[in-house]
N, C-alpha and C positions, 0 to 999 in steps of 0.2 A: 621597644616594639617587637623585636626577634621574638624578647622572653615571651611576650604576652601571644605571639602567633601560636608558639609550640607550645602553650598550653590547652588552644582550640581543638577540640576534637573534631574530625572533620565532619562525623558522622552528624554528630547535633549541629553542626553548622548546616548540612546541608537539609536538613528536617527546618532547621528556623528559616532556610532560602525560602524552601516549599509553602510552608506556614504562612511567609509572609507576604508571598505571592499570591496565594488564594489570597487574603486579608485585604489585600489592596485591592484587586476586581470584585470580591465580594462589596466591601465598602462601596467602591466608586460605582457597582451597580444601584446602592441603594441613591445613595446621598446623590450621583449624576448619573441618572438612569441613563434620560435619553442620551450624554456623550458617551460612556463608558458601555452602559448593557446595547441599547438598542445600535447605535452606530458605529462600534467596533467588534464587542462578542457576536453579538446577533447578524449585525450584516455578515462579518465576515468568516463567521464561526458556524451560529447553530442555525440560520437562515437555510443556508447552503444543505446541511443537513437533513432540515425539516421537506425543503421541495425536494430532494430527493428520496425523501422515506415515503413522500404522498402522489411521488413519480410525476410531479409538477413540473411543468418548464421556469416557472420562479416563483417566488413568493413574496408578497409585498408587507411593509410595518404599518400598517394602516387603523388609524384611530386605536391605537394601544394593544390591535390585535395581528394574530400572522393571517393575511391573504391568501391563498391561493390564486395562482391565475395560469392560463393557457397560454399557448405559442402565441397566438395573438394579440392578445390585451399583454406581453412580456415585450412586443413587437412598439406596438402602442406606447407605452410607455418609453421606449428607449430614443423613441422618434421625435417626443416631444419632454423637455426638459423641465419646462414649467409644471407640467402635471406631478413628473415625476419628485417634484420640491413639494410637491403640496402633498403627497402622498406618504413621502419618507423613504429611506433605503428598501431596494428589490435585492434580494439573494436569487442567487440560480445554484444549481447543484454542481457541485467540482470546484476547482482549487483559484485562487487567485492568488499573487503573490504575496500580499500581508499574510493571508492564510499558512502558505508553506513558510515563509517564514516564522511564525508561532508555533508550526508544528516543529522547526525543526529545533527549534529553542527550547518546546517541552521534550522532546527525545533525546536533547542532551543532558539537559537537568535529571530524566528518568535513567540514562545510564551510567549516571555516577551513582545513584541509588541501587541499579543492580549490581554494580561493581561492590559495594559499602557489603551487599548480601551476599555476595558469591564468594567473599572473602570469610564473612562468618560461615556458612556451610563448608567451607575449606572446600571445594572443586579444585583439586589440580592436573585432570586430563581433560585438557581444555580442546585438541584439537580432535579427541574424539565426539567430545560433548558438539563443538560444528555438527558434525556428521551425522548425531541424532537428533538434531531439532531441524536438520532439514526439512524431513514429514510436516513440522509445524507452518514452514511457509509455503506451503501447496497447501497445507487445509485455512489458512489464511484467506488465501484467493479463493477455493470454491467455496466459504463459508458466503465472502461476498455474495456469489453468484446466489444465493439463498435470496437476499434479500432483492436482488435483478429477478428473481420468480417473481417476488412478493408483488414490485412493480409489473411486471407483463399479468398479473390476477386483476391488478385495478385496469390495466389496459383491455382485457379481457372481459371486464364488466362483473367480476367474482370475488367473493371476498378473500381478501388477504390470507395466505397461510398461518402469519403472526403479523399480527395489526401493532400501530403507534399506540405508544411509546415503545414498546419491545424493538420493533424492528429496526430503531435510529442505533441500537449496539451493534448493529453488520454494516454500517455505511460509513464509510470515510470522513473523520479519522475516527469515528468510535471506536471502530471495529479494532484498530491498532491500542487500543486498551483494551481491549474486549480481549484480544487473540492472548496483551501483555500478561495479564492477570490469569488468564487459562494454561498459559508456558509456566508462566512461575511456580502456580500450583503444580504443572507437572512435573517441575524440577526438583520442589522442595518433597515430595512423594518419593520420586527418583533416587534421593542423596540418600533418603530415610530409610528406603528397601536394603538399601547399600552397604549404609554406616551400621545396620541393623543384622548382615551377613544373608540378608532375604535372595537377593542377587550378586553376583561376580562379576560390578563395575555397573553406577548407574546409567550408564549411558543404553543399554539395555531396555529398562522399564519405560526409558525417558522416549525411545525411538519408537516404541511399541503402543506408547500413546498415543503420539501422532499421527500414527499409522491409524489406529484405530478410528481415532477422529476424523481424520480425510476420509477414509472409506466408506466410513456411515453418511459422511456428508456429499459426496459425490452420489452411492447409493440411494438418499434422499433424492436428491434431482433425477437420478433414474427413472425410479419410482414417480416423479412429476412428469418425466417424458413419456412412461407409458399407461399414466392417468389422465391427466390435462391437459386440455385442449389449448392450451395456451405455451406450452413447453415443449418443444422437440430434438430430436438426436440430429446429429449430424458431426457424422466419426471421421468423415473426410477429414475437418479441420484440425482435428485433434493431431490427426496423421501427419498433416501442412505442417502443423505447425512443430510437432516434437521434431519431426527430421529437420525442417528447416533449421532449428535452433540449433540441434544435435550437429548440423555440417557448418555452423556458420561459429560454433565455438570450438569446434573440433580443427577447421583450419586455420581459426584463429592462433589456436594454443601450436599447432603444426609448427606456424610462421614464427612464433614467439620463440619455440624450443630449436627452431634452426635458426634464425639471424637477433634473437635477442635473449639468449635462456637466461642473461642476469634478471631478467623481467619478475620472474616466475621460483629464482629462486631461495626464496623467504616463503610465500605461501605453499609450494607445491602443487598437490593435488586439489587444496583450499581454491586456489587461483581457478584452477577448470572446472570447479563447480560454481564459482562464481558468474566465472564469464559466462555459461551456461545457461546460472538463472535467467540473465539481464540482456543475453540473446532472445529467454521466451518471453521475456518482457518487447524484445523490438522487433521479433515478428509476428509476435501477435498482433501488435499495432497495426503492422502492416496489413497481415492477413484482412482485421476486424474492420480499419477504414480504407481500404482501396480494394478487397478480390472479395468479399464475401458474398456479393451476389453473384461472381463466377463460383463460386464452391457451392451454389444454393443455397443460401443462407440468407432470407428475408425480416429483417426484424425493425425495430426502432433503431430512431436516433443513434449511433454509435460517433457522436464527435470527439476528438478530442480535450482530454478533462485538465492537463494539466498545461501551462504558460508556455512552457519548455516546446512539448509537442506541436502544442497550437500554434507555435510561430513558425516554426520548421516545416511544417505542413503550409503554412500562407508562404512562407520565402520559396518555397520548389515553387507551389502555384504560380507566384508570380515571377520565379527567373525563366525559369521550361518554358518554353511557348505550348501550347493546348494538343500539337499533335505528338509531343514527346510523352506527358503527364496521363494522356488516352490512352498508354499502353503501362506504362511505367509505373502511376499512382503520384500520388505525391506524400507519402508517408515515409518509404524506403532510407531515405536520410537519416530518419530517427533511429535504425539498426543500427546503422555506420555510426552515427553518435552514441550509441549505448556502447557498440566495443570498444569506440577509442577511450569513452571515458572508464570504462569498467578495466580496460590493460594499465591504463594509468593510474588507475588505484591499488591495481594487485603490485604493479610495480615500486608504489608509496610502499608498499609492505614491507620491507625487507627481512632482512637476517638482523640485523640491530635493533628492530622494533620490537622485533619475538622477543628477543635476548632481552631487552628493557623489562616490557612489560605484557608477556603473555596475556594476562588474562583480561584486562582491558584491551589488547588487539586482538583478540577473539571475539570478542565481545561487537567490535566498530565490524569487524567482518564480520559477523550476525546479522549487524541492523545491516549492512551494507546489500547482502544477500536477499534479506526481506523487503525491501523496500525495492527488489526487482523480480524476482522470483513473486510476492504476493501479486503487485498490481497484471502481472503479464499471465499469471494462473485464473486471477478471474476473468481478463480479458480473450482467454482463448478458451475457457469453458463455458463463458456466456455467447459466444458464438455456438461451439460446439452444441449447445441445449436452445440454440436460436433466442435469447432472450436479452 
């Protein structure tokens, strides 16, 4: 059995995983539509997608087709069960837990695939390459914010800047393939400037890409703010929110480096960018569902998109009695849970992990970083452009 392992290459191993996963949903959409497509991809997958690319509050599987429906008839429906059997599964837009757990299943599968590739381009300054794809998870988020216009143009009664099917590649999780595939490109560009003597160190061309892409993409939304009636500025929050984050990882890392500096040291200065990100991820939360009508910021629905949040938000609600939560919010917890989990992960890092296996824990601190830094860059520039 040994012999026959180490003859697997892992590479075509993990290409036949891939292979053979499409194969099986492919398949079992044909052969069991309605179990496999319609009531696990579709409910829990592209459902979700679609009412938020048509800025729907949900969308129903109805006689072979996708619904659209309003806050009311989504209302309707949940209130009465029987309807809802005779109709078929309702998506609404953002995450449910089968969801995130599939997402997280395909982003581990995807980073053994980039690990398989970052070994053939040979990358070995790994914790520079961190420092310049940071730019890519800030234009992450305000790409999102792109498609949050697209929805306030239907709310506005105007047509979309880039209409369906285009616009379901900037909405979650498209978009995290969308960003995947646009990185990579950057990278494999980057190595090639590199290995080529065009540059001195890819990490260069690679930072100056995303640069470039964030500011054209931010730039755009400008440009909507001082076009469109339907988009506006609002630099307060931007202000709230960068310091907020900036002193609430700044005293973080303070308290780390005096009463716990074994915390912090394996990642380093990785560690303060981290916790950073995943600060502007938990005050923007804050900011975007408890103060934003104090900062003047009137827009839509801003609930809660993910399990995690949404409950955290219902348990303050209902421990606080009503005259604490009137001043307080009931968001604020979700910060406090973003550092402790975010300290506890820089702490997972250590000095033996580097030493093992650099380039795949550079790698895990990548996604790590994105997956707080994206969500909390759209979340506090779609305030900032009120949309």
């Amino acid at each position: 059995m040994d012999e026959v392992l180490d003859k697997v290459d892992p590479e075509r191993a993990w290409a036949a995983l891939v292979a053979s996963i499409v194969a099986v949903f492919g398949l079992g959409s044909v052969l069991f539509h309605r179990t496999v497509y319609v009531e696990f991809i579709w409910h829990y997958f592209w459902g979700p997608v679609y009412a938020d690319s048509e800025g729907a509050s949900c969308v129903a599987w109805a006689d072979g087709e996708q619904r659209l429906l309003d806050s009311s008839e989504c209302a309707s429906l949940q209130n009465n069960p029987d309807r809802l059997a005779d109709i078929g599964p309702v998506a609404e837009p953002g995450y449910t837990l089968v969801s995130e757990v599939g997402y997280v299943v395909v982003l581990l599968v995807a980073l053994v695939g980039v690990m398989f590739l970052l070994r053939r381009l040979d990358i070995q300054r790994y914790r520079t390459g961190f420092y310049a794809l940071f730019p890519f998870m800030l234009f992450g988020g305000a790409l999102r914010v792109v498609e949050d216009a697209n929805v306030a143009a239907i709310r506005a009664g105007v047509d979309q800047p880039i209409s369906y099917p285009l616009n379901t590649l900037l909405i979650s999780p498209l978009i995290y393939f969308t960003m995947f595939f646009f990185t990579l490109a950057a990278v494999v560009v980057a190595v090639q400037l590199d290995s080529r003597g065009y540059v001195d160190g890819f990490e260069y061309p690679l930072a100056g890409i995303g640069t470039a892409a964030l500011l054209s993409c931010v730039g755009y939304l400008g440009y909507l703010a001082g076009t469109a009636e339907y988009v506006y500025f609002h630099p307060q929050v931007l202000a709230v929110v960068l310091v907020g984050a900036t002193l609430a990882a700044g005293l973080t890392w303070v308290a780390i480096d005096r009463f716990a500096p074994e915390v912090n040291r394996g990642t380093g200065l990785i560690g303060l960018v981290l916790i950073w990100g995943h600060a502007i991820d938990g005050v923007a939360n804050v900011v975007g569902l408890d103060w934003a009508a104090e900062l003047g910021v009137h827009y839509g629905d801003l609930g809660p998109k993910h399990p995690v949040n949404e409950a955290i938000v219902n348990v303050t609600g209902a421990v606080l009695p009503a005259s604490i939560t009137h001043y307080t919010g009931t968001a604020w917890p979700f910060l406090l849970v973003k550092l402790v989990a975010i300290v506890l992960v820089v702490w997972i890092f250590d000095e033996n992990v580097f030493e093992d296996s650099p380039r795949y824990t550079v790698m895990l601190l990548i996604t790590v970083l994105a997956v707080g830094l994206g969500p909390g860059t759209r979340d506090m520039l779609r305030a900032t452009f009120g949309i």
